[in-house]
C-alpha positions as CSV (number, residue, x, y, z in Angstrom):
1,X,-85.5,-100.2,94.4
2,X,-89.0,-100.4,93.3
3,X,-90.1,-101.7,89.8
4,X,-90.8,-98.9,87.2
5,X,-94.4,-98.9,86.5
6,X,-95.7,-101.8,83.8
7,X,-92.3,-103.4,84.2
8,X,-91.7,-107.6,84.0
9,X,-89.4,-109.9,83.8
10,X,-88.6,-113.4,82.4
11,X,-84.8,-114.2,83.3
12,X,-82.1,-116.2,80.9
13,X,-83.0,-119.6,80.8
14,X,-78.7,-120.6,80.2
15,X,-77.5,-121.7,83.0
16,X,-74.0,-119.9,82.7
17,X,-72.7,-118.3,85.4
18,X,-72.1,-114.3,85.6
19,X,-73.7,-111.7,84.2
20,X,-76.3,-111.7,80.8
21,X,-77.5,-109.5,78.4
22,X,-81.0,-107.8,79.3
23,X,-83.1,-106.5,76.4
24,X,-86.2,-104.4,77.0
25,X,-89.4,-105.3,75.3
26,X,-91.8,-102.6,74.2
27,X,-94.7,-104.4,72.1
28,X,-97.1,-102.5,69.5
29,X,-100.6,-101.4,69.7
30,X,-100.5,-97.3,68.0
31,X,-99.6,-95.5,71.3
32,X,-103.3,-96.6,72.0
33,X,-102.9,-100.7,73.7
34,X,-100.3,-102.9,73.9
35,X,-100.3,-106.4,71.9
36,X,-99.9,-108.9,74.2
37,X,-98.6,-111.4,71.5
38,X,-95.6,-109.0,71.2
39,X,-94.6,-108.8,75.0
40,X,-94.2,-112.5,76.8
41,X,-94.0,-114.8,73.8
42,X,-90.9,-112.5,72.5
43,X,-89.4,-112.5,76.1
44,X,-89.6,-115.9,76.7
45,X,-88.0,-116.4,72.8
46,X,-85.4,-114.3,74.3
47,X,-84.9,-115.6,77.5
48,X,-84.8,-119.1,75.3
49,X,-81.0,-117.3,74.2
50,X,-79.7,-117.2,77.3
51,X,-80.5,-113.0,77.4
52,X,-83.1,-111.8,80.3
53,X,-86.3,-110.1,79.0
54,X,-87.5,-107.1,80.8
55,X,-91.4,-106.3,79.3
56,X,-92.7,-102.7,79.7
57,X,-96.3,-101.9,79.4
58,X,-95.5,-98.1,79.0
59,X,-98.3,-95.4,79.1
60,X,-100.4,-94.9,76.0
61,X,-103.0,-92.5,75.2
62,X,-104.8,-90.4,76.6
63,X,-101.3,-90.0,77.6
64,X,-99.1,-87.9,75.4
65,X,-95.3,-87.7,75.1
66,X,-93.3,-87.8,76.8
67,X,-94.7,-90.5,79.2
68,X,-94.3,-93.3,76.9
69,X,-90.5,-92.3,76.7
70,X,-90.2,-91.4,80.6
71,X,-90.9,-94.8,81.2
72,X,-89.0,-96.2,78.7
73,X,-86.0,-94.7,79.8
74,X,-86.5,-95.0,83.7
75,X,-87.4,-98.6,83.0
76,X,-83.4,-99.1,80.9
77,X,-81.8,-97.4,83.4
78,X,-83.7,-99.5,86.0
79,X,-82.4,-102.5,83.8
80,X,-78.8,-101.7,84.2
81,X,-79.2,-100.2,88.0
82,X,-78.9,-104.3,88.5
83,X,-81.6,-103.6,92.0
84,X,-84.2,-106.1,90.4
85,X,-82.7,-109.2,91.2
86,X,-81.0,-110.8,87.7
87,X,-78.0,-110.7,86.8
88,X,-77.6,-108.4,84.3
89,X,-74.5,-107.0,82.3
90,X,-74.8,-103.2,82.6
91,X,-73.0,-102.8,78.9
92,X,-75.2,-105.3,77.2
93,X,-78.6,-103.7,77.5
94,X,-80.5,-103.5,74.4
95,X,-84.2,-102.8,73.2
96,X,-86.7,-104.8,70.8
97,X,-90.0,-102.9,69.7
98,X,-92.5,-103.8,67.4
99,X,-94.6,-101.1,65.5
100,X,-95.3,-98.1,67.4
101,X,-93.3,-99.8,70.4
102,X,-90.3,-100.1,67.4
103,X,-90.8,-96.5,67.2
104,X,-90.3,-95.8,71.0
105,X,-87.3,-98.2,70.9
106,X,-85.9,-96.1,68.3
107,X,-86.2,-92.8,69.5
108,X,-84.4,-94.7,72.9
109,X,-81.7,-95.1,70.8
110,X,-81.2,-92.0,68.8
111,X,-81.5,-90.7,72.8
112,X,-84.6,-87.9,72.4
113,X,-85.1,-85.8,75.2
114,X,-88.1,-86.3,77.8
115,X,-87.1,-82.8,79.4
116,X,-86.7,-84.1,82.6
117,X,-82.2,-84.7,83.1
118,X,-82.7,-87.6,85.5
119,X,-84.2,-89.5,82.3
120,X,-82.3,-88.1,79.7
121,X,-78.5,-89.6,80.7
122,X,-76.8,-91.5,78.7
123,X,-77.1,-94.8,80.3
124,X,-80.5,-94.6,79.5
125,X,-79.5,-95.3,75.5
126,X,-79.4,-99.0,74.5
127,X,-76.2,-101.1,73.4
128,X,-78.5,-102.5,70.5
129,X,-81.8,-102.2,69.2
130,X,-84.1,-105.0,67.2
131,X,-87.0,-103.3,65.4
132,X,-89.9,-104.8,64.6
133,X,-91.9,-102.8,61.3
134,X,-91.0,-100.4,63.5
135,X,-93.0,-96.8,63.2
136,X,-89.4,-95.1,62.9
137,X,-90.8,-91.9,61.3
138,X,-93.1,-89.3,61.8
139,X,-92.5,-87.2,58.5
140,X,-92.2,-89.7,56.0
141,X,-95.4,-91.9,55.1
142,X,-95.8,-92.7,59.2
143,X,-98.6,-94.1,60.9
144,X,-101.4,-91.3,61.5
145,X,-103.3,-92.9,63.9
146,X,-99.7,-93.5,65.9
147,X,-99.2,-89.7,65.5
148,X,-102.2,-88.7,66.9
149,X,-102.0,-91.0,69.9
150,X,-98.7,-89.7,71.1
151,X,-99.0,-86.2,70.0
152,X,-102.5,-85.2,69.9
153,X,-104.1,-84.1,66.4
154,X,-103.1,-82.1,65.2
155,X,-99.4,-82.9,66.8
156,X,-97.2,-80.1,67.9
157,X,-95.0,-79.2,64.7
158,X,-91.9,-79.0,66.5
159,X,-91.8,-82.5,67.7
160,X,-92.3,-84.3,64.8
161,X,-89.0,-83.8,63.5
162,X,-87.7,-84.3,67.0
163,X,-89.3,-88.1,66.7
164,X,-88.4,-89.0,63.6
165,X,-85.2,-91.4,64.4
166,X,-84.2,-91.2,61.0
167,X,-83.4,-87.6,61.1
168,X,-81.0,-88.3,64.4
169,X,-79.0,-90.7,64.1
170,X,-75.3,-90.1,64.5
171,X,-72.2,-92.1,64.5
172,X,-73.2,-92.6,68.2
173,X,-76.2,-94.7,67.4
174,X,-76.6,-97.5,68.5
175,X,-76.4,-100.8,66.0
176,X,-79.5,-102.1,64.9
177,X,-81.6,-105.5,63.6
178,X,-84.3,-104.5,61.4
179,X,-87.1,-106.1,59.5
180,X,-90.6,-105.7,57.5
181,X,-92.7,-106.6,55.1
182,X,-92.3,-104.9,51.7
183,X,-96.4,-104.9,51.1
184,X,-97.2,-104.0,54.8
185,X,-100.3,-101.4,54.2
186,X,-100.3,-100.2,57.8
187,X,-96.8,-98.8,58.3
188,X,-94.8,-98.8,55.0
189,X,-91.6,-100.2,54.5
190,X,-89.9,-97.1,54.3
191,X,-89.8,-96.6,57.3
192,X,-87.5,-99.6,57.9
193,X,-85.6,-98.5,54.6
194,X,-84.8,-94.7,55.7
195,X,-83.7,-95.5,59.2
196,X,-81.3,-98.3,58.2
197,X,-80.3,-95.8,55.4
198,X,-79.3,-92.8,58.4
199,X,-77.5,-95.9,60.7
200,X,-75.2,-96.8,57.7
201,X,-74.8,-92.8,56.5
202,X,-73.6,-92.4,60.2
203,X,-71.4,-95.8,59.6
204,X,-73.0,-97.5,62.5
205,X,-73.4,-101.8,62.3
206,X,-76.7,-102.6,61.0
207,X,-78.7,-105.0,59.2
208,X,-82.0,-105.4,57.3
209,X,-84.2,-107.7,56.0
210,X,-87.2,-106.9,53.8
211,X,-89.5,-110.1,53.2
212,X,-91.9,-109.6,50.4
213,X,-95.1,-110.7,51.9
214,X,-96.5,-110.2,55.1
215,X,-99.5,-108.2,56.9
216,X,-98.5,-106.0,59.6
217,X,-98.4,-107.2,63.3
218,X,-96.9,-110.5,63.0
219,X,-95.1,-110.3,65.9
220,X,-93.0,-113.3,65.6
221,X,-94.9,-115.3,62.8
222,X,-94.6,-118.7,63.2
223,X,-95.8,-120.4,60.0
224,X,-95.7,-117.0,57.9
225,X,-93.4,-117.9,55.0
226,X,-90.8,-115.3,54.7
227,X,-91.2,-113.5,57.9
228,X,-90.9,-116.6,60.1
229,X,-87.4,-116.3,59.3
230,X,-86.8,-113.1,61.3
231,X,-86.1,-114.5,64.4
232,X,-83.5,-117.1,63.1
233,X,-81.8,-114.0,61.4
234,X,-81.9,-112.3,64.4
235,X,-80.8,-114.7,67.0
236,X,-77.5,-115.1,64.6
237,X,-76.9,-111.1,64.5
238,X,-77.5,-111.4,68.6
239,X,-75.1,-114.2,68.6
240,X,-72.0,-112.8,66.6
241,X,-72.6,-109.4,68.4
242,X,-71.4,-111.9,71.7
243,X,-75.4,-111.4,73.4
244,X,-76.7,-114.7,72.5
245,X,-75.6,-118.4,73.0
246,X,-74.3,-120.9,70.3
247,X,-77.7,-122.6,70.2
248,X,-79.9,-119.7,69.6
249,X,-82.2,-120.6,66.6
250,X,-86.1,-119.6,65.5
251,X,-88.9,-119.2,68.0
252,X,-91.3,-122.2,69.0
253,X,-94.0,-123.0,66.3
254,X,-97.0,-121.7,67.5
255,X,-96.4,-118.5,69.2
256,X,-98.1,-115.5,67.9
């Protein structure tokens, strides 16, 4: 089976034997690039827990939705299909998007529709999502410029309800790892806040952390005191949930 389109991988570095986790990586960028310091630095701090990192470089504008969620699903259900080579545990397959990828990774997992029903199965939901100042809505003090890349301007009135992963969550939601900064000016807090607010409203397993300082983008900030912290905090949450090995800690200094 062929790789979908933008799709990469970076296997487990454990050496354990049988099946691993596999979490997709969708970086940021608006729906308009993709940051490259949020794709292979986070897989290969990932593959550092013994979890295999698949990185997707899904469509962005002038493509609209859905294409940035058709490949986002047909890349997960590639993930657990098991045809690309790793070893992957088809019931641990989770998602980790930063920014406007958080907000893709987050509409994964409250399972919007793309239309087409080979794409929209369940299998193509994650286990677990990790969010990243994610751009979780698009009614509630969202990122414009995000809006208009996936949508067009103005964006089709009907969708951005749709979109908004806050508004659709449901007890069948996946858990979630969430974190921002409390004075990020580019995609405000609450968007972190309301969709951790639906997950435990629904009574699904999440957590939060809000660090006061931080600009947006810091992908994950090595030497930023505060944020640096996220991927510590994470690596335990992925550890007790069974994903990640006993030694998982913080990322290497350095990466950005």
């Amino acid at each position: 089976m062929t790789a979908p389109r933008g799709l990469t991988s970076v296997p487990a570095h454990a050496e354990a034997a049988g099946p691993r986790p596999a979490i997709l990586v969708l970086p940021g960028g608006g729906y308009a690039r993709q940051a490259d310091h949020e794709a292979e630095p986070v897989a290969e701090w990932l593959a550092s827990l013994g979890i295999h990192a698949f990185i997707l470089r899904y469509r962005v504008a002038p493509h609209r939705h859905p294409a940035p969620l058709e490949d986002a699903k047909e890349a997960m259900l590639h993930i657990r299909s098991g045809q690309h080579g790793l070893a992957v545990d088809p019931d641990r397959v989770g998602v980790l998007g930063f920014s406007a990828g958080g907000h893709l990774a987050a509409t994964l997992s409250t399972a919007a529709a793309t239309g087409n029903p080979e794409l929209d199965l369940p299998a193509a939901v994650p286990d677990l999502s990790v969010l990243c100042y994610p751009v979780a809505s698009l009614t509630h003090e969202t990122h414009q410029g995000s809006v208009a890349n996936l949508l067009g301007d103005p964006p089709p009135s009907n969708l951005l309800a749709a979109l908004s992963a806050e508004l659709n969550v449901t007890p069948r939601t996946p858990p979630a790892f969430l974190w921002h900064t409390a004075d990020d000016e580019a995609v405000p807090v609450s968007n972190s806040l309301n969709y951790a607010g639906a997950l435990f409203a629904a009574g699904v397993h999440a957590e939060l952390h809000v660090f006061p300082h931080g600009r947006h983008g810091l992908g994950l900030a090595p030497g930023e005191p505060g944020p640096e912290q996220w991927t510590s905090l994470c690596a335990a949450w992925l550890e007790r949930a069974g994903w990640a090995d006993a030694r998982a800690g913080a990322a290497p200094a350095g990466r950005r």
